[in-house]
mmCIF file of the C-alpha atoms, coordinates in Angstrom:
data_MODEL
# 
_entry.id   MODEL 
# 
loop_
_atom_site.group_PDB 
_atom_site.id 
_atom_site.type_symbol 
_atom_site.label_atom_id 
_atom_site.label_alt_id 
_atom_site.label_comp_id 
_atom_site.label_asym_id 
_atom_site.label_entity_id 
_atom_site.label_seq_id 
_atom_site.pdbx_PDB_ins_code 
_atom_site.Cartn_x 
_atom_site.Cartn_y 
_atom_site.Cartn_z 
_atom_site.occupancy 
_atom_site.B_iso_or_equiv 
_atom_site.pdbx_formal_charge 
_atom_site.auth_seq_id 
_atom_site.auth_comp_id 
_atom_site.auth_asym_id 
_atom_site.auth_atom_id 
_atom_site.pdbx_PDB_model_num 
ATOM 1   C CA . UNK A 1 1   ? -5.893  25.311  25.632 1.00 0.00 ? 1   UNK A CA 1 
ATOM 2   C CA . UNK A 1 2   ? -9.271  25.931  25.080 1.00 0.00 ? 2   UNK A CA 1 
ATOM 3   C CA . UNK A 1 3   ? -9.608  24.099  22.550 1.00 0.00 ? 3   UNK A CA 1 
ATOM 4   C CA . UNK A 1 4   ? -7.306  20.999  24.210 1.00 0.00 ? 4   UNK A CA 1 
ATOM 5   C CA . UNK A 1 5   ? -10.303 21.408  26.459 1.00 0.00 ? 5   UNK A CA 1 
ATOM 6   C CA . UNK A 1 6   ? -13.473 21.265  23.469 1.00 0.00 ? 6   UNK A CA 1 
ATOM 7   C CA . UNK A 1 7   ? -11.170 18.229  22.341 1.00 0.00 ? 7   UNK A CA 1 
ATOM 8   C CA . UNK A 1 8   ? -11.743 16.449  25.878 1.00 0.00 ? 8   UNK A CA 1 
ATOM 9   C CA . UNK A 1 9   ? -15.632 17.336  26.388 1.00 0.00 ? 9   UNK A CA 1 
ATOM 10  C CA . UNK A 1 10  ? -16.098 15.823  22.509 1.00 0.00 ? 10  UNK A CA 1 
ATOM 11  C CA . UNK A 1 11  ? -14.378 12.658  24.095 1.00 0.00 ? 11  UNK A CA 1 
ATOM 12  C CA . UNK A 1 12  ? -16.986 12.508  26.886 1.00 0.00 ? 12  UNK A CA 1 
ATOM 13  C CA . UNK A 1 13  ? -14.286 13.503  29.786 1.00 0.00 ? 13  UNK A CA 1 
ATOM 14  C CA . UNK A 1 14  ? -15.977 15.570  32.393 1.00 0.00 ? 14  UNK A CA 1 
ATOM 15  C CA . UNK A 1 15  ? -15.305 19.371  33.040 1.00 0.00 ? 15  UNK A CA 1 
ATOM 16  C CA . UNK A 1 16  ? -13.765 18.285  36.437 1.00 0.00 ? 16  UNK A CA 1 
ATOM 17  C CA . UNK A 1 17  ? -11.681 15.697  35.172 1.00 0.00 ? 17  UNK A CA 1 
ATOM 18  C CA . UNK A 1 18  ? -10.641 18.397  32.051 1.00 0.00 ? 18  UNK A CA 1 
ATOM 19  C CA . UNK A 1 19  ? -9.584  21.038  35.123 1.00 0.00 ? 19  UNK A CA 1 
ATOM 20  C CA . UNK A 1 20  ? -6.147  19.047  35.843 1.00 0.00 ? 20  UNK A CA 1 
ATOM 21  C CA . UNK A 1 21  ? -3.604  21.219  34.172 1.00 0.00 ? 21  UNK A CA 1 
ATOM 22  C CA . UNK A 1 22  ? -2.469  20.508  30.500 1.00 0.00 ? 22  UNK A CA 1 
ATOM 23  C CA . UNK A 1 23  ? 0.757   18.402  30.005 1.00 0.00 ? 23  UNK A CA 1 
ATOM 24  C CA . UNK A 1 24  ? 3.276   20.670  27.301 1.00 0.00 ? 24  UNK A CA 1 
ATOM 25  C CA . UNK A 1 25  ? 4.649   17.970  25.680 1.00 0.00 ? 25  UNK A CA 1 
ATOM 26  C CA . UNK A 1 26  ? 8.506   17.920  24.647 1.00 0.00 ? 26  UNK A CA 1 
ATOM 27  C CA . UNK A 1 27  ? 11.838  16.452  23.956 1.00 0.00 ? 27  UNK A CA 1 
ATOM 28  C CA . UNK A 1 28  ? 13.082  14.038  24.613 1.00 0.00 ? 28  UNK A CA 1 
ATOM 29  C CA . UNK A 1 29  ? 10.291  11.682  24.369 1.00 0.00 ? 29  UNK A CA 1 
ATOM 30  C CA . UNK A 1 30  ? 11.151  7.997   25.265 1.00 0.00 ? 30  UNK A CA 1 
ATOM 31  C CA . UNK A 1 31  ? 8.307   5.806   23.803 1.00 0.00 ? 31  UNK A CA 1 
ATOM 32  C CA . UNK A 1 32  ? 7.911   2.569   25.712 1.00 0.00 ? 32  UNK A CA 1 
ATOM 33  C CA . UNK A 1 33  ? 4.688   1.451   23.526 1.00 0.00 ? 33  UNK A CA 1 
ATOM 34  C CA . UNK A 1 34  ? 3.004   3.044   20.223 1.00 0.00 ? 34  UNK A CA 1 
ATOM 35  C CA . UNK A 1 35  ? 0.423   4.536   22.966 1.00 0.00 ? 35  UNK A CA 1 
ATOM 36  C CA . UNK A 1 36  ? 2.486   4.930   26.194 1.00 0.00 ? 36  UNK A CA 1 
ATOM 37  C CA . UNK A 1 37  ? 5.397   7.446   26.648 1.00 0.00 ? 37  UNK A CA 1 
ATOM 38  C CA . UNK A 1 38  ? 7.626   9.345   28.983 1.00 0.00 ? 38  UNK A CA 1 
ATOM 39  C CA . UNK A 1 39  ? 7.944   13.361  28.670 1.00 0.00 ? 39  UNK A CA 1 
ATOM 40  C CA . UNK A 1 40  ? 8.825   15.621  31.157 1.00 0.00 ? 40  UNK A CA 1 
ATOM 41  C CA . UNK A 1 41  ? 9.600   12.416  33.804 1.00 0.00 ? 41  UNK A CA 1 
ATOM 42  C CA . UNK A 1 42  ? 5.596   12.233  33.350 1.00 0.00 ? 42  UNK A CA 1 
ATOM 43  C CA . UNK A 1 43  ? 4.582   8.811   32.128 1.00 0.00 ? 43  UNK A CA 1 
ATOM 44  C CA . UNK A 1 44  ? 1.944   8.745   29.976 1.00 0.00 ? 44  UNK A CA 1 
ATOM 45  C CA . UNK A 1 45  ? -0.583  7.090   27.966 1.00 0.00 ? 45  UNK A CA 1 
ATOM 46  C CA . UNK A 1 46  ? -2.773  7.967   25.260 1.00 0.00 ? 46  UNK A CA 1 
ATOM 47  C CA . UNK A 1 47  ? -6.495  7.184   26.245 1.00 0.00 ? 47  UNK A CA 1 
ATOM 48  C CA . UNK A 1 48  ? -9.254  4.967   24.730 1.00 0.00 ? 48  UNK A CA 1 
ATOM 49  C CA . UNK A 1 49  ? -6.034  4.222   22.530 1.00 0.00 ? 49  UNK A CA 1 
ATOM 50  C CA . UNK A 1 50  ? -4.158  0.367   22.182 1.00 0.00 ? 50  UNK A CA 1 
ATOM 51  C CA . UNK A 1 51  ? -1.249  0.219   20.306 1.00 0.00 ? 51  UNK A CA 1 
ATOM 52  C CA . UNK A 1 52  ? -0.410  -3.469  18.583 1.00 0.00 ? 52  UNK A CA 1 
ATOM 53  C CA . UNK A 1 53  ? 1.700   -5.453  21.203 1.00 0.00 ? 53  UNK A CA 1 
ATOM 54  C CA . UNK A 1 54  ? 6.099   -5.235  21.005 1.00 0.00 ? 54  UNK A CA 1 
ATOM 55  C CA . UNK A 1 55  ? 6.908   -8.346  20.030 1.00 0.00 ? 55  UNK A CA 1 
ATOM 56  C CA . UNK A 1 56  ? 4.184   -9.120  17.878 1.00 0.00 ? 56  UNK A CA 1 
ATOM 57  C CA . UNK A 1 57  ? 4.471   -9.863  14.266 1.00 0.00 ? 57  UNK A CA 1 
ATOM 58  C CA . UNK A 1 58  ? 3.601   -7.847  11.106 1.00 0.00 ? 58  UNK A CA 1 
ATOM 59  C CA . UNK A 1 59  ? 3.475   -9.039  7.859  1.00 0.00 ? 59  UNK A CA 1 
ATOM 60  C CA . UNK A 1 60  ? 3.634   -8.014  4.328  1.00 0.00 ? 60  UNK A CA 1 
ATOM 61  C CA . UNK A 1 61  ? 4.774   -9.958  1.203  1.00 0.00 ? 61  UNK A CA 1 
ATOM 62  C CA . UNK A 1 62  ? 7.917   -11.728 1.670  1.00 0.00 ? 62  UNK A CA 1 
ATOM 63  C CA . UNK A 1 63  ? 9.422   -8.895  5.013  1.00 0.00 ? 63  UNK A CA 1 
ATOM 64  C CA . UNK A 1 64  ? 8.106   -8.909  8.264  1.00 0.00 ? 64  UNK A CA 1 
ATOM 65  C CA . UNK A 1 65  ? 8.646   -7.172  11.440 1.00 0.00 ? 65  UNK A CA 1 
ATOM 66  C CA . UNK A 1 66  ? 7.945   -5.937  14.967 1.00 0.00 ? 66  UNK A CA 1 
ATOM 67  C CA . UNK A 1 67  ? 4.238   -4.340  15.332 1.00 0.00 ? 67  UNK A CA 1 
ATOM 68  C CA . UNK A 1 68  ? 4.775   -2.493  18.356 1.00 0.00 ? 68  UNK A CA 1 
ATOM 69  C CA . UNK A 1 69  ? 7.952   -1.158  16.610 1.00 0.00 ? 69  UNK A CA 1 
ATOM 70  C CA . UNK A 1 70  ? 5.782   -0.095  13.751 1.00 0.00 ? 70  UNK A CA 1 
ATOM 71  C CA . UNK A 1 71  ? 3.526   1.158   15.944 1.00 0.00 ? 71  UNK A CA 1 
ATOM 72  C CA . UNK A 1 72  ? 6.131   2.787   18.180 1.00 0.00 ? 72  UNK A CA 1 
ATOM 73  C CA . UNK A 1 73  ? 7.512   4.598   14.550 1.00 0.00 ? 73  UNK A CA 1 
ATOM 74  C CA . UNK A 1 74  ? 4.022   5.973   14.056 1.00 0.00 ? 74  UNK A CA 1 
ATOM 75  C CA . UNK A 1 75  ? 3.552   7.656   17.607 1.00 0.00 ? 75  UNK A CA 1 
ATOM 76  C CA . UNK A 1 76  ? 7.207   9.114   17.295 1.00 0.00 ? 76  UNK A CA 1 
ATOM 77  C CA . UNK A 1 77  ? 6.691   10.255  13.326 1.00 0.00 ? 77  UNK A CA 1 
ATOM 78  C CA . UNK A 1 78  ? 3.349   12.421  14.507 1.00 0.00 ? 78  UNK A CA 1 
ATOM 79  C CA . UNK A 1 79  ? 4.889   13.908  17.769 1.00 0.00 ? 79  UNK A CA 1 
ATOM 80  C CA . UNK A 1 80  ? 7.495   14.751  15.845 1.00 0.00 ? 80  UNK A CA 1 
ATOM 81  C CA . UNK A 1 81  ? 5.670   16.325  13.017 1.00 0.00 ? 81  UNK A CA 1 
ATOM 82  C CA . UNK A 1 82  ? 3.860   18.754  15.396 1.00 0.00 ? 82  UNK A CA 1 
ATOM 83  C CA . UNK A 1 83  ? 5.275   21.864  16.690 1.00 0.00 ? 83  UNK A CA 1 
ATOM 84  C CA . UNK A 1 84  ? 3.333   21.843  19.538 1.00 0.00 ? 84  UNK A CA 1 
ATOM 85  C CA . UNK A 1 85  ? 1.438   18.976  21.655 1.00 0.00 ? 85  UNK A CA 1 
ATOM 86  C CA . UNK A 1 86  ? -0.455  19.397  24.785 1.00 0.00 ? 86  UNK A CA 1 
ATOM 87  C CA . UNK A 1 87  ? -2.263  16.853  27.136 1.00 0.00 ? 87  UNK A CA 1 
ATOM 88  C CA . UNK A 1 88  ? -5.134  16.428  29.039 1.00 0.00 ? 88  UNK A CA 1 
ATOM 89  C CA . UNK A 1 89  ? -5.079  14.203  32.168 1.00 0.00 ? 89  UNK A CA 1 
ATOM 90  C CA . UNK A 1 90  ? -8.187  12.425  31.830 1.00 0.00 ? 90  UNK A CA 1 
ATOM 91  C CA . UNK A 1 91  ? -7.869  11.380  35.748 1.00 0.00 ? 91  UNK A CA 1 
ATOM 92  C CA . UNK A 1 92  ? -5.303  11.905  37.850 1.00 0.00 ? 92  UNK A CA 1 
ATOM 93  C CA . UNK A 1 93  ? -2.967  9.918   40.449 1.00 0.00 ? 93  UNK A CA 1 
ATOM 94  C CA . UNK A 1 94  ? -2.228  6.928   38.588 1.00 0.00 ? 94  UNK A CA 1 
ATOM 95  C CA . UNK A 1 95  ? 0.661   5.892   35.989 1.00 0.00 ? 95  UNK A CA 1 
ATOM 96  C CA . UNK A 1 96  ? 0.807   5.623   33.070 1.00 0.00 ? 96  UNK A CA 1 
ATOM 97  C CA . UNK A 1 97  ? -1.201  8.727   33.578 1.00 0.00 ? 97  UNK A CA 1 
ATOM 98  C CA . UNK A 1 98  ? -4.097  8.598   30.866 1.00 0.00 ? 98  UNK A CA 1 
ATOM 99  C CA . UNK A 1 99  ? -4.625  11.434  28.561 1.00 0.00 ? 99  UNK A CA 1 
ATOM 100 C CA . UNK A 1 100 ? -5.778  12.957  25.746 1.00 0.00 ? 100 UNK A CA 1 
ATOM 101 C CA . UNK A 1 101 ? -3.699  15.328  23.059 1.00 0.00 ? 101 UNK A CA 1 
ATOM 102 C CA . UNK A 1 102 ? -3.910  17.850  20.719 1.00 0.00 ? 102 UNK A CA 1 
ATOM 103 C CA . UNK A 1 103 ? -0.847  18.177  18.123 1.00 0.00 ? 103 UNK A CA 1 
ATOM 104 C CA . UNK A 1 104 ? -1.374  21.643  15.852 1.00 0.00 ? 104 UNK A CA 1 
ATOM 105 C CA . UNK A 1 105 ? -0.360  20.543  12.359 1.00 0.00 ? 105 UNK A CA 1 
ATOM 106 C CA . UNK A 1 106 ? -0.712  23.955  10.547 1.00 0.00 ? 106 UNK A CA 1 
ATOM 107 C CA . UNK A 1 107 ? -3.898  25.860  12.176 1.00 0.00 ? 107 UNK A CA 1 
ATOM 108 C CA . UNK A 1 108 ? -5.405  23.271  12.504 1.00 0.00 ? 108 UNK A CA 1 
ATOM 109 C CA . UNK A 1 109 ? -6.022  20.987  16.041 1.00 0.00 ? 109 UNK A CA 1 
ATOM 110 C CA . UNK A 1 110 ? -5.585  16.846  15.639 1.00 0.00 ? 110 UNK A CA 1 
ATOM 111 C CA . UNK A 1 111 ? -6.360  14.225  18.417 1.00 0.00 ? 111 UNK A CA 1 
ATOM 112 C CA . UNK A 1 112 ? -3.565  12.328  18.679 1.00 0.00 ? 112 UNK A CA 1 
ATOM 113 C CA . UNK A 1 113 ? -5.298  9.273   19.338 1.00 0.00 ? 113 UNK A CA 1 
ATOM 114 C CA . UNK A 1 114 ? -7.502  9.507   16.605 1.00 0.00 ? 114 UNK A CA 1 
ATOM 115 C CA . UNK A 1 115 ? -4.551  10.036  14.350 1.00 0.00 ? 115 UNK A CA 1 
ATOM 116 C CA . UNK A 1 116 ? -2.977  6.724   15.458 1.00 0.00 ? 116 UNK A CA 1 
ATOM 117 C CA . UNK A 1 117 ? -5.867  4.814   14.958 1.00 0.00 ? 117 UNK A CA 1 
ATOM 118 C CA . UNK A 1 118 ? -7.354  6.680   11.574 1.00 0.00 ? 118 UNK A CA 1 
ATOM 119 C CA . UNK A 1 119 ? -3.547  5.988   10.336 1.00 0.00 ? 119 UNK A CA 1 
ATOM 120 C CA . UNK A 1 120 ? -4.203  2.095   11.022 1.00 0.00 ? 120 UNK A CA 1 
ATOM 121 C CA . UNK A 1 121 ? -1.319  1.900   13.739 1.00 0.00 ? 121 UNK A CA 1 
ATOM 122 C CA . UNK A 1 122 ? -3.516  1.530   16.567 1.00 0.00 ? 122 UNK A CA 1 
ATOM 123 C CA . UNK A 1 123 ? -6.898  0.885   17.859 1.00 0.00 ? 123 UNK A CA 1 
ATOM 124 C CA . UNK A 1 124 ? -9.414  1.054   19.878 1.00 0.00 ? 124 UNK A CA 1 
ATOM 125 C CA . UNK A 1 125 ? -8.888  0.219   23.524 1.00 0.00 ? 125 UNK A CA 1 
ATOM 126 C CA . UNK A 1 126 ? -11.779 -1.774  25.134 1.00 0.00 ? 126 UNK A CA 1 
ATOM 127 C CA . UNK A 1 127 ? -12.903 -2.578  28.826 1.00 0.00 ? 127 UNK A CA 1 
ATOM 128 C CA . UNK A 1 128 ? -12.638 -6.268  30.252 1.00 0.00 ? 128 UNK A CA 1 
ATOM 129 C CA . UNK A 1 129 ? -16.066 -6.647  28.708 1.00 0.00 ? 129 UNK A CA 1 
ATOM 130 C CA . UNK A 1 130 ? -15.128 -5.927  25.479 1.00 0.00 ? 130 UNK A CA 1 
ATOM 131 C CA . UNK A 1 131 ? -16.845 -2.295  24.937 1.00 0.00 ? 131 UNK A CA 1 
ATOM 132 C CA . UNK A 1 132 ? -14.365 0.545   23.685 1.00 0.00 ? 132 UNK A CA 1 
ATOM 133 C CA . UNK A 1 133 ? -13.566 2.945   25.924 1.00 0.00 ? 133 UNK A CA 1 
ATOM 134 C CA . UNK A 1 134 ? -14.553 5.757   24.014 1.00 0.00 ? 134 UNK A CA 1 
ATOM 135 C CA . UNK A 1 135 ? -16.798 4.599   21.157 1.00 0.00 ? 135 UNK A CA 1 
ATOM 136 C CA . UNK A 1 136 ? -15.773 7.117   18.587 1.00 0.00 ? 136 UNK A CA 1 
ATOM 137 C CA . UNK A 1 137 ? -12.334 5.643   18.186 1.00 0.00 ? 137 UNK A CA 1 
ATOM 138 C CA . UNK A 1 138 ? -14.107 2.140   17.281 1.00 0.00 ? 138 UNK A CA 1 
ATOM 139 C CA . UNK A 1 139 ? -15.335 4.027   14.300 1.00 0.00 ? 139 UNK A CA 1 
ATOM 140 C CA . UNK A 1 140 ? -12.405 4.849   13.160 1.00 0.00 ? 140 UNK A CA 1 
ATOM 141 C CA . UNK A 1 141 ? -10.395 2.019   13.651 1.00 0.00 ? 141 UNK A CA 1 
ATOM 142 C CA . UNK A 1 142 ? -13.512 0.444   11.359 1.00 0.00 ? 142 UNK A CA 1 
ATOM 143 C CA . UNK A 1 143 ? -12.597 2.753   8.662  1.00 0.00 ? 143 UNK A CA 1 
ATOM 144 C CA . UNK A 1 144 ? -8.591  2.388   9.026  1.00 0.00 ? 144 UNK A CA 1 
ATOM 145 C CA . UNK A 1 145 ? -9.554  -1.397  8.536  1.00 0.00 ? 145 UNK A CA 1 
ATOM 146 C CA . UNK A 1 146 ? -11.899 -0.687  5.549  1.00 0.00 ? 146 UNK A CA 1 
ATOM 147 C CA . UNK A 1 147 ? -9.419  1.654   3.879  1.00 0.00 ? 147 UNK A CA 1 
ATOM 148 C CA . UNK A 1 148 ? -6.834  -1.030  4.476  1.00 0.00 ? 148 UNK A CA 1 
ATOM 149 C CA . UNK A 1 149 ? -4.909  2.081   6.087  1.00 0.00 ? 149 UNK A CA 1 
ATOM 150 C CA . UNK A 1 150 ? -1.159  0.984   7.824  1.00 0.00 ? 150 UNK A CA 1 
ATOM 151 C CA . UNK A 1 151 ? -1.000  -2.186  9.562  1.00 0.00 ? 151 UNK A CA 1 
ATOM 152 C CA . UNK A 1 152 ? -4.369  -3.294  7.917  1.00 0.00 ? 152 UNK A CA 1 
ATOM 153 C CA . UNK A 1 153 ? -2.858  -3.613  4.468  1.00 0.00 ? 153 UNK A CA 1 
ATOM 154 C CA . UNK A 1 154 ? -0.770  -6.812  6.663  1.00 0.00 ? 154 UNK A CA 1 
ATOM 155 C CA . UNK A 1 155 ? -1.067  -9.820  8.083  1.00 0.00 ? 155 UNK A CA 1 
ATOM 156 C CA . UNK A 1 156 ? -0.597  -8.922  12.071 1.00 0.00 ? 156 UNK A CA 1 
ATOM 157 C CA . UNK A 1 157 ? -2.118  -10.437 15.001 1.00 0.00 ? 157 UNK A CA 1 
ATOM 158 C CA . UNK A 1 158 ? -4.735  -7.424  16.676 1.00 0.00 ? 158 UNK A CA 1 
ATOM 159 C CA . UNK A 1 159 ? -3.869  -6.633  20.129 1.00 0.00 ? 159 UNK A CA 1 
ATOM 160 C CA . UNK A 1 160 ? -7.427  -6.898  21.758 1.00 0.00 ? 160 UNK A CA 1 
ATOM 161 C CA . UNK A 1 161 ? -8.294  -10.410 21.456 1.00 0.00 ? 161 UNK A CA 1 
ATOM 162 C CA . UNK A 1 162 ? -5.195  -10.999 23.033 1.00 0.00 ? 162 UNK A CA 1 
ATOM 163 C CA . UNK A 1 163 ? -5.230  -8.466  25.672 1.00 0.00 ? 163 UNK A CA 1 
ATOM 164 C CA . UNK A 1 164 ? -8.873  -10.027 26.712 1.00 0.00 ? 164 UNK A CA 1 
ATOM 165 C CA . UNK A 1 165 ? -7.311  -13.305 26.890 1.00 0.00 ? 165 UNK A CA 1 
ATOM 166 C CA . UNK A 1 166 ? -4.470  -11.861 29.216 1.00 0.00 ? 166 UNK A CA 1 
ATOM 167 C CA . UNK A 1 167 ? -1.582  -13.542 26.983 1.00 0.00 ? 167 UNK A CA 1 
ATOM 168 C CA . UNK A 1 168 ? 0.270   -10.185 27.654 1.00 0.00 ? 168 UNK A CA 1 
ATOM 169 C CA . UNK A 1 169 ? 0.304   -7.518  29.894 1.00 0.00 ? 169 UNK A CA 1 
ATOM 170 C CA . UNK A 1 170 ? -1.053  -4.152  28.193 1.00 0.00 ? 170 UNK A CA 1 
# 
């Protein structure tokens, strides 16, 4: 857990707010969004993370299909690639409760948030004015879009102008 705990002082989170105890994540798992799930009858959601909106369109050549479902298949694909996950509660006393993971994948330590969003499946949350949440993740949801990297290789409609606009509830 220590280094769940490096992983949450590299996102900016304060040692106090990094005290709450680690989440152990594990089956089943019942995604409701590509960043928000359920484990453990613990509701949570990945933080500084937007997945692209159920319901919403993705396109490439002649098929199309849900986003959030593609989204959805990303989160689920990962989690279930890892033998082990653990969460950080970023605060506490709210749900979805926001955190931040680790998945091992071999000996090595991956941010689960920074694998949706490096994988082109999600992005970078922002506040109400329009500044990410953690500014780190902006960078590399610029280089998923670069590299053309999942959903950018597609025609789909990105979550954050319309989450700004309120057309749908996050």
């Amino acid at each position: 857990m220590r280094n769940s705990l490096a992983l949450l002082l590299a996102l900016g989170v304060s040692g106090a707010q990094a005290q709450q105890a680690p989440l152990n994540i594990r089956q089943p798992i019942q995604f409701e969004t590509g960043d928000t799930f359920t484990s453990a009858g613990v509701r949570v959601r990945l933080y500084g993370v937007q997945a692209c909106i159920r319901g919403t369109s993705v396109r490439k050549g002649s098929g199309s299909g849900d986003c959030g479902r593609a989204s959805i298949d990303m989160l689920a694909g990962l989690m279930a690639s890892s033998p082990s996950i653990a969460c950080q509660p970023v605060v506490s006393g709210v749900s979805p409760l926001p955190v931040v993971c680790a998945l091992s994948q071999g000996d090595k330590l991956l941010d689960l948030g920074a694998a949706m969003i490096v994988s082109g499946y999600a992005f970078a949350a922002v506040r109400p004015d329009g500044s990410p949440v953690h500014a780190p993740y902006l960078v590399a949801e610029l280089a998923a879009s670069e590299k053309k990297a999942g959903l950018w290789s597609a025609s789909f409609t990105h979550p954050i102008p319309k989450l700004l606009k309120n057309e749908t509830p996050q």
